[in-house]
C-alpha positions as CSV (number, residue, x, y, z in Angstrom):
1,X,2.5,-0.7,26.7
2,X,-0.3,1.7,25.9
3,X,-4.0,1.3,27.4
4,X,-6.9,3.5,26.3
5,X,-9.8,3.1,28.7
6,X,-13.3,3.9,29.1
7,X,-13.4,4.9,24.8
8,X,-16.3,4.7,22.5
9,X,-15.1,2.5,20.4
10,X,-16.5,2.7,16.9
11,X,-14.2,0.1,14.6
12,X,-16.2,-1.4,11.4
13,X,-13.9,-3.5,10.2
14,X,-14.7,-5.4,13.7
15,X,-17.9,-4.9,14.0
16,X,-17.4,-3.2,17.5
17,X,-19.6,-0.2,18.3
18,X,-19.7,0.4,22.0
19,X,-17.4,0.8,24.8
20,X,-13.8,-1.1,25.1
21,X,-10.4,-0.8,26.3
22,X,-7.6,-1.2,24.1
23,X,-4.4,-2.8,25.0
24,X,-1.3,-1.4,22.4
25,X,2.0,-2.8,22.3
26,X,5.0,-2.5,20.6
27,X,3.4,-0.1,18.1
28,X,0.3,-3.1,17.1
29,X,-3.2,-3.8,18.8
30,X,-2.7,-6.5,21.5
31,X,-6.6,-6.8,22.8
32,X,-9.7,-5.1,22.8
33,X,-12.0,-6.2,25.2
34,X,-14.9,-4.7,27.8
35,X,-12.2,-4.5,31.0
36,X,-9.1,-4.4,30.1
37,X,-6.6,-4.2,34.1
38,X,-4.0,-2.3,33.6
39,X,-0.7,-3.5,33.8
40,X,2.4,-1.7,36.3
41,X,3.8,-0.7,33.2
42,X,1.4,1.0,30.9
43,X,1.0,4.0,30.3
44,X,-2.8,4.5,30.7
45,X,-5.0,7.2,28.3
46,X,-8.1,7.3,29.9
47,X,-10.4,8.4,26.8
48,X,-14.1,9.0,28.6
49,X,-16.4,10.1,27.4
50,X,-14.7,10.3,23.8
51,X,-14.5,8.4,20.6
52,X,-11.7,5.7,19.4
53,X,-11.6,5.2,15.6
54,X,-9.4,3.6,13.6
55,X,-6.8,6.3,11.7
56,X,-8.7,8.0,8.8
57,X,-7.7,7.0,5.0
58,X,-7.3,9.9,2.5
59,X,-7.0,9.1,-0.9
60,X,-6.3,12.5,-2.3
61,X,-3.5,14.9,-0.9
62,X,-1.7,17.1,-2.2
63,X,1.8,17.8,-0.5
64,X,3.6,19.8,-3.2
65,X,6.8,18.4,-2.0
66,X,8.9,18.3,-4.3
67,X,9.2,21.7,-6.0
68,X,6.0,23.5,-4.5
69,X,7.1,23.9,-0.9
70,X,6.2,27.2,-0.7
71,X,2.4,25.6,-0.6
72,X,3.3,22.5,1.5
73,X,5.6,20.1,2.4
74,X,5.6,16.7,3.4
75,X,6.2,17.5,7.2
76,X,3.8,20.3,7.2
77,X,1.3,18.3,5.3
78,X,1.4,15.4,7.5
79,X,1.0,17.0,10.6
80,X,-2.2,18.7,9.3
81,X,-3.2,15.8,7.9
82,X,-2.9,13.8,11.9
83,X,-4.8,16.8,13.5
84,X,-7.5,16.0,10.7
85,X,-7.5,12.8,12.3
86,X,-5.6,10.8,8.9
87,X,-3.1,8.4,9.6
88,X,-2.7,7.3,6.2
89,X,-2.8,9.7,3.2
90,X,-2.2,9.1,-0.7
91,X,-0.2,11.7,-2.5
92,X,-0.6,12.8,-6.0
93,X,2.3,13.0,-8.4
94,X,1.8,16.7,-9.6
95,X,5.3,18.0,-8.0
96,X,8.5,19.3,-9.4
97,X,9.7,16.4,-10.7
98,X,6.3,15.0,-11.7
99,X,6.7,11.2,-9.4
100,X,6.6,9.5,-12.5
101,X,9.5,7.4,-12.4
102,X,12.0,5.1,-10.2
103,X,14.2,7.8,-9.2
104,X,11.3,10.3,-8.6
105,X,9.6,8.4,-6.5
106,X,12.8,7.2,-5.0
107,X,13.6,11.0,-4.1
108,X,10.0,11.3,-2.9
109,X,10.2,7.9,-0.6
110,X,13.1,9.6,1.2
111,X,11.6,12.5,1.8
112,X,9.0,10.9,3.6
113,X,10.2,8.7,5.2
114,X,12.5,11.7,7.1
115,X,9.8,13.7,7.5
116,X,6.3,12.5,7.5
117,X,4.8,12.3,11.3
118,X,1.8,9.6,9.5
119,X,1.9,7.0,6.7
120,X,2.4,8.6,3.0
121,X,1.9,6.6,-0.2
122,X,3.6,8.4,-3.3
123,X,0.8,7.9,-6.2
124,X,2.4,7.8,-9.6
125,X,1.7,9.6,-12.8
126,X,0.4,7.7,-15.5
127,X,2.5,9.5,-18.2
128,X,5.8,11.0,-18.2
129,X,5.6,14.2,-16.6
130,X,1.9,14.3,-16.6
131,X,2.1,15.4,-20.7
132,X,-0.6,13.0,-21.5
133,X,2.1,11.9,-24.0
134,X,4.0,8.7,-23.6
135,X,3.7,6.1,-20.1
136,X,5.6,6.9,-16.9
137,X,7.5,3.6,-15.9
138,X,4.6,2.5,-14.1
139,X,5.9,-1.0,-13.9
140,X,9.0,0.4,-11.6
141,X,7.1,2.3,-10.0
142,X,5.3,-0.5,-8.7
143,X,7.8,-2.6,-8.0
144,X,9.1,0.3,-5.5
145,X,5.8,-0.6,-3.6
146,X,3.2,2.4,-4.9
147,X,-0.3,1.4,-4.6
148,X,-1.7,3.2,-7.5
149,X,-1.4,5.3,-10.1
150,X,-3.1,9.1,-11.2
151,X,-2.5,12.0,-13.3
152,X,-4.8,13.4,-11.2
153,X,-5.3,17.5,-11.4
154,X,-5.6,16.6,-15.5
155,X,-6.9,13.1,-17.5
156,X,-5.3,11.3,-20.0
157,X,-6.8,12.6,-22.6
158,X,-5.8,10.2,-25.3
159,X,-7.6,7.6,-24.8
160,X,-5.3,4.7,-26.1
161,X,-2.7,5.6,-23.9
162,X,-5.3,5.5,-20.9
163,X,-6.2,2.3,-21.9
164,X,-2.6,1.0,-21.9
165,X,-2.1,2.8,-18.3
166,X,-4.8,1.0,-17.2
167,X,-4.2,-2.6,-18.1
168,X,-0.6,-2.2,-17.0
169,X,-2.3,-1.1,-13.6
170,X,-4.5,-4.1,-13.8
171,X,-1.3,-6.7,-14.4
172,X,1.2,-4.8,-11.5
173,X,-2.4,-5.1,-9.4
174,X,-2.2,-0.8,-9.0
175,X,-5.3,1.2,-8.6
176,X,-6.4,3.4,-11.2
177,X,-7.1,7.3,-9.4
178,X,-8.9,8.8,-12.2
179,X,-9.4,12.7,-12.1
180,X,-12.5,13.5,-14.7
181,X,-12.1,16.4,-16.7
182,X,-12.3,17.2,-20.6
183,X,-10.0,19.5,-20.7
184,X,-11.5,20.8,-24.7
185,X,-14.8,21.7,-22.6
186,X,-13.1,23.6,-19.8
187,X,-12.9,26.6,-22.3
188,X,-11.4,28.7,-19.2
189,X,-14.0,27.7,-17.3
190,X,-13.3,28.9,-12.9
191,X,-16.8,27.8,-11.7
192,X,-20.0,25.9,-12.2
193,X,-21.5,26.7,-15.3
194,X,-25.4,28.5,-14.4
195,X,-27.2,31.2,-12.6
196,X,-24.5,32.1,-10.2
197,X,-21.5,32.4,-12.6
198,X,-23.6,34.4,-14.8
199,X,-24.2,36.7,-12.2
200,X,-20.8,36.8,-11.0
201,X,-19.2,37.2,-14.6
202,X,-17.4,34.9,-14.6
203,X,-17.2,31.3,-17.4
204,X,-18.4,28.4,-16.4
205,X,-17.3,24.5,-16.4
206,X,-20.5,22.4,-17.3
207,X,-21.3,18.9,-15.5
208,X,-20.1,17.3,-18.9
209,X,-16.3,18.0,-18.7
210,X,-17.0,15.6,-15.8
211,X,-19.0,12.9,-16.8
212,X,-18.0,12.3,-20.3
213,X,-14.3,11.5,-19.0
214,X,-16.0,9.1,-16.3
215,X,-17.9,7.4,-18.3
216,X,-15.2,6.9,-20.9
217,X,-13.4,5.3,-17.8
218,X,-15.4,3.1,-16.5
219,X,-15.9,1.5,-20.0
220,X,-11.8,1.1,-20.4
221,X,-12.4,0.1,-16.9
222,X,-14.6,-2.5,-18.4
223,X,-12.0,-3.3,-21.0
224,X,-9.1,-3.7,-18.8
225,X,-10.3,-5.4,-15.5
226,X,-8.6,-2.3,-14.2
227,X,-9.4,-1.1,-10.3
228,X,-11.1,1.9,-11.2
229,X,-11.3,5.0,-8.2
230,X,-13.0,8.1,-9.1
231,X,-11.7,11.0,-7.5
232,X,-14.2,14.0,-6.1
233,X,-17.2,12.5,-7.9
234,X,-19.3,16.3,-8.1
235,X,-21.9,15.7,-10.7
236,X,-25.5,13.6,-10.8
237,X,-24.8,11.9,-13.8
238,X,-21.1,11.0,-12.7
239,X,-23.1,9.1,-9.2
240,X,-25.8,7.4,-11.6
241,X,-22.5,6.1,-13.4
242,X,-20.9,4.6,-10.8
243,X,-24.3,2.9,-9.2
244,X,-24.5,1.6,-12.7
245,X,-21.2,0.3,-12.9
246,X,-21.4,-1.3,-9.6
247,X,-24.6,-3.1,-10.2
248,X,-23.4,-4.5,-13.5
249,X,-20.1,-5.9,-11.2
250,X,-17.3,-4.1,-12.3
251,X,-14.5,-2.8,-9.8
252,X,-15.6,0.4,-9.7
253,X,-15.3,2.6,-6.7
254,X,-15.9,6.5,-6.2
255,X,-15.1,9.2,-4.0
256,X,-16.8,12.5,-2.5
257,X,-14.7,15.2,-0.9
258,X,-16.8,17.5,1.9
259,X,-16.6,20.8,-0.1
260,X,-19.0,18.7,-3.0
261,X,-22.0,17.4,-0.5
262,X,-21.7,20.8,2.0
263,X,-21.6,23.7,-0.5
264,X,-23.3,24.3,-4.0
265,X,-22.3,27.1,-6.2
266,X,-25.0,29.1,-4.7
267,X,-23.2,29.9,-1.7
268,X,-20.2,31.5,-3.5
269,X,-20.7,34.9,-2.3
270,X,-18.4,36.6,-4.5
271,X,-15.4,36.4,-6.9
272,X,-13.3,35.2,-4.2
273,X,-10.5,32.4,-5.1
274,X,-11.1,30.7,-2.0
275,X,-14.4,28.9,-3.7
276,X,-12.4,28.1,-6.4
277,X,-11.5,24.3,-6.7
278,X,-11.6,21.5,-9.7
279,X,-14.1,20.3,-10.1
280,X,-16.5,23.1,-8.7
281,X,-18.7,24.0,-6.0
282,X,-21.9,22.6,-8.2
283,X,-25.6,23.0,-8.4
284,X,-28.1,22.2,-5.5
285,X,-29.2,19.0,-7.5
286,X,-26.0,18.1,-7.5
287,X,-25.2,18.4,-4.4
288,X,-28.2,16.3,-3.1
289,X,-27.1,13.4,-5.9
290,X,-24.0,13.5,-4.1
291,X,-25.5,12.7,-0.4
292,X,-27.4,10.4,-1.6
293,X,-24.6,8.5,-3.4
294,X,-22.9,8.2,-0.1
295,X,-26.1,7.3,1.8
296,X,-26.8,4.8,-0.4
297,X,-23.2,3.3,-0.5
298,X,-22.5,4.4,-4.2
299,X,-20.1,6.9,-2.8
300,X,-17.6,4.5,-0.8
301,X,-15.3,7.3,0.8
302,X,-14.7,10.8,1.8
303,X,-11.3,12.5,0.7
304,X,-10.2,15.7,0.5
305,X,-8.7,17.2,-1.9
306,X,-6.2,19.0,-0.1
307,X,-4.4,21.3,-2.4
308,X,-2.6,24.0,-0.3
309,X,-1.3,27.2,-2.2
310,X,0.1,30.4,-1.1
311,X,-2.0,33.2,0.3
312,X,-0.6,35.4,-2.9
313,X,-2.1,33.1,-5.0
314,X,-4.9,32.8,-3.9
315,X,-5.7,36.6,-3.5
316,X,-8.4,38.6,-6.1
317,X,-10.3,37.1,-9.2
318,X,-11.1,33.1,-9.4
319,X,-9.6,34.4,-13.2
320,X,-6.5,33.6,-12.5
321,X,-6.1,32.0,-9.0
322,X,-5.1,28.2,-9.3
323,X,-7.9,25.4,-8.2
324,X,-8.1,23.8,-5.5
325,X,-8.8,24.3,-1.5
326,X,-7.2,22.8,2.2
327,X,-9.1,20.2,3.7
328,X,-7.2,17.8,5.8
329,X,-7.5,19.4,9.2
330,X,-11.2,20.3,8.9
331,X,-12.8,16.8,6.8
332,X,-14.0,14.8,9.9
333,X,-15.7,17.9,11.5
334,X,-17.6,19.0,8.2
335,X,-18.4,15.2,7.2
336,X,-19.7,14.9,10.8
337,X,-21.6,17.9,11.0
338,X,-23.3,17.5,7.9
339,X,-23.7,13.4,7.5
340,X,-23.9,12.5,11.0
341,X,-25.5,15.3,12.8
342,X,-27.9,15.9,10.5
343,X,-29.0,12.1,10.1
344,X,-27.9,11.4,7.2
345,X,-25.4,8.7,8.0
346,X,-24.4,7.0,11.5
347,X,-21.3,7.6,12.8
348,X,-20.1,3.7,12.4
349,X,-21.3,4.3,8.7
350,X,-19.0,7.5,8.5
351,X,-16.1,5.9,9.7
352,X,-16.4,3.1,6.8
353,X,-16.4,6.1,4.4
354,X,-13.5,7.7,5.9
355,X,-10.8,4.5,7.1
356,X,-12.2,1.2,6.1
357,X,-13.3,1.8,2.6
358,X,-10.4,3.6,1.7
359,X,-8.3,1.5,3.6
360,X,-9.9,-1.5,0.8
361,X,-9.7,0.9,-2.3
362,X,-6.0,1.2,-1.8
363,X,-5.1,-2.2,-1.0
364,X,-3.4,-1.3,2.4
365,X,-3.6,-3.1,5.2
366,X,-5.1,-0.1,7.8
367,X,-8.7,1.0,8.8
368,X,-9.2,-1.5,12.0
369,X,-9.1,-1.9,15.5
370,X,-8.6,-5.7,15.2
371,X,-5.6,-7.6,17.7
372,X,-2.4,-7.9,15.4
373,X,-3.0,-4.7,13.0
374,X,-0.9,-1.3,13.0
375,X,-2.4,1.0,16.1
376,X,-3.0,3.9,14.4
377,X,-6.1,5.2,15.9
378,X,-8.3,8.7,16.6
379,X,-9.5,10.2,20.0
380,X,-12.6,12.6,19.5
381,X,-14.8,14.7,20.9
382,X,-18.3,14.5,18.4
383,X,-19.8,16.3,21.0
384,X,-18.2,19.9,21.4
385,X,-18.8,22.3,18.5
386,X,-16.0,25.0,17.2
387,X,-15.3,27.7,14.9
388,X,-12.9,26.7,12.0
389,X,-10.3,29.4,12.1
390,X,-7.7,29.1,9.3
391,X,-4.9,31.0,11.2
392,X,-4.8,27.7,13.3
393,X,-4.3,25.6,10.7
394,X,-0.8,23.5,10.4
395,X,-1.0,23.5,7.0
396,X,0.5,26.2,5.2
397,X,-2.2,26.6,3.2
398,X,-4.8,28.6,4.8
399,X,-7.2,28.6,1.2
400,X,-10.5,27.6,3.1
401,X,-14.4,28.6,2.2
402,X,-14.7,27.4,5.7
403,X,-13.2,30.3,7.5
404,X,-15.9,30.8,10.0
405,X,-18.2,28.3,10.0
406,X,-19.7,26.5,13.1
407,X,-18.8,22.8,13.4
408,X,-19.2,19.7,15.2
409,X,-16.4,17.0,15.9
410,X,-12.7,17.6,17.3
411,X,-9.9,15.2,16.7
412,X,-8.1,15.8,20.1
413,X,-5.4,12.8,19.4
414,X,-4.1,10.7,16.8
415,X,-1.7,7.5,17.1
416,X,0.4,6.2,14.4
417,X,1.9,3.1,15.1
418,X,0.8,3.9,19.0
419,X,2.0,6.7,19.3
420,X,1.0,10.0,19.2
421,X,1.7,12.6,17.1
422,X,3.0,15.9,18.5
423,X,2.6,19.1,16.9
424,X,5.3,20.8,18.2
C-alpha cells in the first residue's frame, strides 16, 4: 500500500479541493479522506505543502515511433510526457507506417506496451496512409480498442470521404480528431499571415486555412452525429465556431495548446524555426479569443502538440524547417503561469482542462481521484518558479520558443497505476 499525506488535493471529477490523504492499493484508489492512519505496511509519501492532481490527459502527441525515432520514440516520449505531469497521452498516426491499419497499429500496440513508462492510445488515420485518398480500416482499427481517429498534421480534404470517416467513427463510437487546414490556401505559407511576416520576409498562412476546414466540420459533424474534437483551435473565428456549435447542441468539443494563448506572432523575434509550428503563433486578437474560449469553457482542454524533430532540422530559415514544437514537459508550468497565476482560471478549473475534460473527450476512464479508479496521479509544487532549459528536457526534441523563460509550477512526481515513474 501507498499513502500520500498532508496533499492539496485538487480532483474535479470529485469535487474535492482541499486537503486529504489518499490511500493506494494494488495500483487503484482505496480512500480518500481528511486522516487517513497509516497502516505497518505502507509506504508513506508525505506530500506537504504540495499539490495532488489526477494524471494529466493529452490529446495530441507526437511520438514518431515508428519510422521517425531519430525525433522521438515511444520510451523517450513517454517519459517526457510523465515529467510533464501526463499519464495518459493520445498518439497521432503520422509515423512510418502511417497507424492506419490492423497490423500497423498492432506493431504500434507492442511497441508500447514494451516501452511506454505512462498510458499510450494509438490514434488512427482516417485514410490509408494519410493520402486523403481511400479509408484506412477504421472499423479494425477499432475493434483493436483505439479511441479515435485523425489525419491530423493534414485534413481530409475531400470532403465526401471525410464524411464517410466520420459516420463510420460515429457507428464504432470513435472520436473524430480534426486538424484544420486548407491545404490550397497554405500557398507555402511558415507563419501568421500580417505585419510580422511582412517584416520578416517571409509568406504567410491566413486565419482562413483554419476556419474554413472547421467550419466544414462541424457541419459534417452535424450530418453524421459524429464526436467532433478540434485540435489546436488558434483562430477567433475558429472559437466563435465552436461556442456556436455548442450552443446549438451538437458534440462538439475543442482544444488549445499553450504556445496559442502564451505567444502571438509578434513575439517571433526572428527567422528562427523554433517559432515555427502548424497552425501558427497568431495575432494578438487571436490570442485573447483564445483565453477567452477557455475562460469561458468553449475551449474544453489544453494539449500540446508535441512534435519533436532533430536539432538539424530545425536549424536556419522557418523556409524549410518542418512545423511543429516540444511541449510535454513544459504544458502545466506555462498553462499555470499564464491561466492560473495571472487569474485567469483557478487552479481546480485548470485541472478540468488538462485531465477531466480530456479524460471525457476521449472516452477513457482516467482524470479522478475517486475510490476504485486507476491511481495515476501528479505531485506539484505551484509555488516555486524555474527557468525552462531545453538541455534538460527527456525528450529528444529540444525545438522550444521557451528556452529561457521564467515559469511557475513543477511536477516533482507522477504515478501511473501507483507507481512512480523513474527517469533513470
Amino acid at each position: 500500500m501507498l499513502l500520500i499525506k498532508n496533499g492539496f488535493v485538487v480532483d474535479p471529477a470529485t469535487e474535492r479541493n482541499g486537503r486529504y490523504d489518499i490511500l493506494i492499493d494494488d495500483g487503484c484508489i482505496l480512500n480518500v479522506d481528511t486522516n487517513i492512519d497509516p497502516d505497518c505496511n505502507c509506504e508513506i509519501i508525505d506530500a506537504g505543502g504540495m499539490y495532488v492532481m489526477p494524471g494529466f490527459v493529452d490529446l495530441h502527441e507526437h511520438f514518431r515511433e515508428p519510422g521517425y525515432t531519430y525525433k522521438e520514440t515511444v520510451k523517450t516520449g513517454s517519459l517526457a510526457a510523465a515529467r510533464g505531469g501526463f499519464t495518459s497521452v493520445f498518439v497521432m498516426p503520422n509515423t512510418r507506417p502511417v497507424t492506419d491499419s490492423e497490423e500497423s497499429c498492432r506493431m504500434l500496440m507492442d511497441i508500447i506496451k514494451r516501452d511506454a513508462c505512462i498510458n499510450v492510445f494509438p490514434v488512427g488515420a482516417m485514410t490509408k496512409g494519410q493520402e486523403g485518398k481511400e479509408l484506412s480500416d477504421i472499423e479494425a482499427m477499432a475493434d483493436l480498442g483505439i479511441k479515435a481517429v485523425s489525419e491530423d498534421g493534414k485534413s481530409v480534404m475531400d470532403s465526401s470521404l471525410c464524411r464517410k470517416a466520420m459516420k463510420i467513427a460515429k457507428d464504432k463510437g470513435l472520436a473524430v480528431f480534426a486538424h484544420c487546414e486548407d491545404i490550397n490556401l497554405v500557398e507555402g505559407g511558415v507563419m501568421n499571415k500580417g505585419k510580422r511576416a511582412d517584416e520578416l520576409g517571409l509568406p504567410g498562412i491566413s486565419n482562413a486555412v483554419e476556419d474554413i476546414i472547421a467550419a466544414r466540420d462541424i457541419f459534417l459533424a452535424k450530418e453524421t452525429g459524429a464526436r467532433l474534437h478540434l485540435c489546436h483551435v488558434s483562430t477567433k473565428d475558429s472559437v466563435k465556431m465552436v461556442e456556436l456549435a455548442k450552443k446549438e447542441g451538437l458534440n462538439v468539443t475543442a482544444e488549445a495548446c499553450p504556445h496559442h494563448f502564451t505567444l502571438s506572432d509578434e513575439d517571433i523575434p526572428c527567422d528562427d524555426a523554433c517559432y515555427k509550428m502548424n497552425p501558427p503563433l497568431r495575432s494578438k486578437e487571436d490570442v485573447k479569443a483564445i483565453i477567452e474560449g477557455i475562460k469561458n469553457g468553449t475551449i474544453e482542454a489544453i494539449s500540446t502538440d508535441h512534435a519533436p524533430h532533430g536539432e538539424e532540422e530545425k536549424r536556419g530559415s522557418m523556409k524549410n524547417a518542418p512545423f511543429g514544437i516540444v511541449g510535454s514537459e513544459t504544458a502545466f508550468s506555462l498553462a499555470y503561469t499564464e491561466l492560473v497565476d495571472k487569474g485567469v482560471i483557478t487552479l481546480y478549473e485548470l485541472v478540468k482542462c488538462m485531465s477531466v475534460n480530456p479524460a471525457r473527450i476521449a472516452g477513457i476512464d482516467r482524470g479522478s481521484l475517486k475510490p476504485g479508479k486507476a491511481a495515476d496521479f501528479v505531485i506539484a509544487d505551484i509555488d516555486t518558479s524555474y527557468t525552462i532549459d531545453k538541455n534538460t528536457f527527456l525528450s529528444k526534441g529540444k525545438n522550444t520558443p521557451f528556452e529561457g523563460r521564467r515559469v511557475k509550477g513543477i511536477i516533482k512526481k507522477t504515478f501511473v497505476a501507483g507507481k512512480e515513474v523513474i527517469y533513470d
